[in-house]
Residue, then its C-alpha position, 0 to 999 in steps of 0.5 A: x500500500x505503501x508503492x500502490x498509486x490506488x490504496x488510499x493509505x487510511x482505507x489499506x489501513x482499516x482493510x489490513x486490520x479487518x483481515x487481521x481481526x479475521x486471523x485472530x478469529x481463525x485462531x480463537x475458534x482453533x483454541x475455544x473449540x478442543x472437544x465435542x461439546x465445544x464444537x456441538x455449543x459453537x454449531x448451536x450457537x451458529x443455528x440460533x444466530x441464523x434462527x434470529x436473523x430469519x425473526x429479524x428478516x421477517x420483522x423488517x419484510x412485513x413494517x419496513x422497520x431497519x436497523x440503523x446500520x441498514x442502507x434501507x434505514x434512510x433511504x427507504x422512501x416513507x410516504x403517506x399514500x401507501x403505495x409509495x411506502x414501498x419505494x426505495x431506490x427509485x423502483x418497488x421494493x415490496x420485501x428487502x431486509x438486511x437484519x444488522x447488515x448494510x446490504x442486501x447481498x451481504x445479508x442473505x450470504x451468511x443466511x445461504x451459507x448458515x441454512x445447510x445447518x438446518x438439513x435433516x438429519x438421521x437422528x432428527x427427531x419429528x419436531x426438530x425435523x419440523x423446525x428444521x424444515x420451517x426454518x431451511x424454508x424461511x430462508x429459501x423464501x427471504x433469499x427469494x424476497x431478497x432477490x439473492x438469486x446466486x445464493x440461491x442457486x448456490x443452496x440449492x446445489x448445496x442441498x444436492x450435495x447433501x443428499x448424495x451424501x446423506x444416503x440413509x435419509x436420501x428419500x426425505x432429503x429429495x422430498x424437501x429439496x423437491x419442495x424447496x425447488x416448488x417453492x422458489x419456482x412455482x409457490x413464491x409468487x403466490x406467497x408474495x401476494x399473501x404476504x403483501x395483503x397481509x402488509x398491507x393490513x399492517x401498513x393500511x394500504x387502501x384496497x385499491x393500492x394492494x391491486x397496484x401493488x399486485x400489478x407488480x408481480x407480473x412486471x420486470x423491475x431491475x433489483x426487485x423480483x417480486x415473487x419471481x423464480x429463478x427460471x424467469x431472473x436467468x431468462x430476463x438476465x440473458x436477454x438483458x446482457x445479449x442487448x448489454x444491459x442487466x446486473x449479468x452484463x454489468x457483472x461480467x463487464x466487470x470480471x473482465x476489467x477487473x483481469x485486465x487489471x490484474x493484467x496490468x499490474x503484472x499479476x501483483x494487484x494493487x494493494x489494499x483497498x486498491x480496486x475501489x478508487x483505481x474504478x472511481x478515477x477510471x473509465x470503464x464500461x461496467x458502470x460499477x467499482x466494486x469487485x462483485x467477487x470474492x475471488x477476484x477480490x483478492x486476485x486484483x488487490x492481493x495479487x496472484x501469490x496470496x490468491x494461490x496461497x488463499x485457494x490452496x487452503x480452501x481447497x485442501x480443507x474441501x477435498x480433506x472434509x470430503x475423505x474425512x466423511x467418507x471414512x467417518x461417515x458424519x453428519x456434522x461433516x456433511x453439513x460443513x461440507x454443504x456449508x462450504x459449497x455454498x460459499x465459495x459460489x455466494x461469496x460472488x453475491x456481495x458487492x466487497x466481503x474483504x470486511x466480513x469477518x464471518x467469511x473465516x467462521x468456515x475456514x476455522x471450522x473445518x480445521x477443528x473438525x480436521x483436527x478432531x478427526x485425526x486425534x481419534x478423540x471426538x464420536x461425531x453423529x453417525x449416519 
């Protein structure tokens, strides 16, 4: 940062620490988790945090009431008609919620990426298999709401992944992965309408307001998929980039500015904090300055050498989880697994996710379950 003409030192500064803070994470998660019961309270721990960000979703989808650390917080347009009270960003937006989050990508990330918790399990019992299924689905309905396509995409082969794992239960797991397909592309519009009259019960939107509102389900608005399925998004994002145009077209525009930069600075990046300004004080035809990709992220900033080391890690801790259950034949390690799949393919979702410290929650995790495994000390759940 110190060579970088594009690092702005105060920025380069906050980045280097955020990823610092991520290390010190990976290592206190290292030490706190040293036995069974220690990993079993951390993944509890983990299930409730996403259990309360789904409450806190719901909340926000059905009173348009933020957190303050929510972009939607301010620029959300309150009006007194109805109608417009579900405005924000120039186009309707019926449902978003970011919880504690600033973004909306951000947000149903780390809500893609904790679901797999909620998988069903051989040893589930009726309830638990209930609140299991309420809850994956929840989620798969707040990504739809959310528009989080990629990361539904991503959930969606998560759950494949895991009934092709989990054999002894595969039937269940094909029902409820059956079911969450019909959701996402057949029931979300209909949920949609319910939700709004129930909206707008809660919010007094006249009658007349609700069918305006309604009108909407059957339009394309660019950022705001109201009840639409992920077949109609793939649909009116190829024809949006074959006319060059569309959050694809702007997204790809992107990746391949962001190799020539990479290109351009001799594979080396350009620094902490770097991508940012370097786009704002350069014309480009993307439009945009943020990365919209994790990888890329790291290869334009950090260069090719700490890209390598970063997706030799990942790798090696994918591929050794993947041995570690089909020798052990545990549940936790399948749930992981899912987790871990998801993620690398949401982490392009977010606009930046350097400054997410729970980026490194699945890292630090499978090391200790590594590390468990091979001390021969730890009865994980069998299948």
């Amino acid at each position: 940062m110190f060579i970088s003409p594009y690092s702005e030192f105060n920025e380069a500064v906050k980045e280097l620490m955020s990823l610092s803070l991520g290390l010190c994470s990976v290592y206190c998660i290292y030490e706190l988790l040293g036995n069974r019961k220690d990993i079993d309270f951390f993944m509890t721990c983990l299930k409730f945090e996403c259990f309360f960000f789904i409450l806190t979703a719901l909340f926000e989808m059905m009173t348009n009431i933020h957190f303050p650390t929510s972009r939607l917080y301010k620029e959300i347009d309150y009006q007194a008609n109805g109608f417009s009270d579900f405005v924000c960003f120039g186009v309707p937006q019926l449902f978003l919620s970011t919880s504690i989050f600033y973004n909306i990508n951000d947000f149903s990330t780390l809500i893609g990426v904790l679901l797999p918790l909620f998988f069903l399990s051989p040893n589930n019992g009726t309830f638990k298999k209930i609140v299991n299924i309420l809850v994956l689905f929840s989620g798969i309905l707040l990504l739809s709401l959310n528009d989080a396509n990629i990361v539904l995409v991503a959930l969606l082969l998560g759950i494949i992944l895991y009934t092709f794992l989990v054999k002894k239960i595969w039937k269940q797991n094909t029902i409820v992965a059956i079911c969450a397909f019909f959701l996402q592309f057949y029931a979300s519009k209909y949920i949609a309408k319910f939700l709004i009259f129930v909206k707008s019960k809660l919010m007094h939107v006249s009658l007349a307001n609700q069918y305006k509102i309604y009108e909407l389900l059957g339009k394309d608005f660019s950022g705001a998929a109201i009840g639409s399925n992920l077949a109609d998004v793939f649909s009116s994002q190829m024809n949006n980039a074959a006319q060059g145009s569309g959050s694809l077209y702007m997204r790809l525009t992107m990746y391949i500015e962001s190799l020539q930069l990479t290109i351009k600075t001799y594979f080396l990046g350009v620094g902490p904090a770097g991508f940012m300004p370097y786009f704002q004080n350069t014309e480009h035809k993307s439009g945009l300055v943020n990365p919209h990709n994790w990888w890329l992220e790291i290869l334009t900033q950090y260069g090719i050498f700490v890209f390598l080391a970063y997706v030799s890690v990942i790798v090696y801790e994918y591929i050794t989880m993947i041995k570690k259950f089909i020798k052990n034949q545990s549940i936790m390690f399948a749930k992981v697994i899912s987790m871990c799949t998801v993620f690398v393919i949401a982490c392009i979702s977010p606009s930046s996710f350097l400054s997410y410290t729970y980026q490194w929650i699945l890292p630090a995790l499978c090391i200790v379950m590594i590390r468990a495994d091979d001390n021969g000390g730890f009865n994980f759940d069998k299948k």
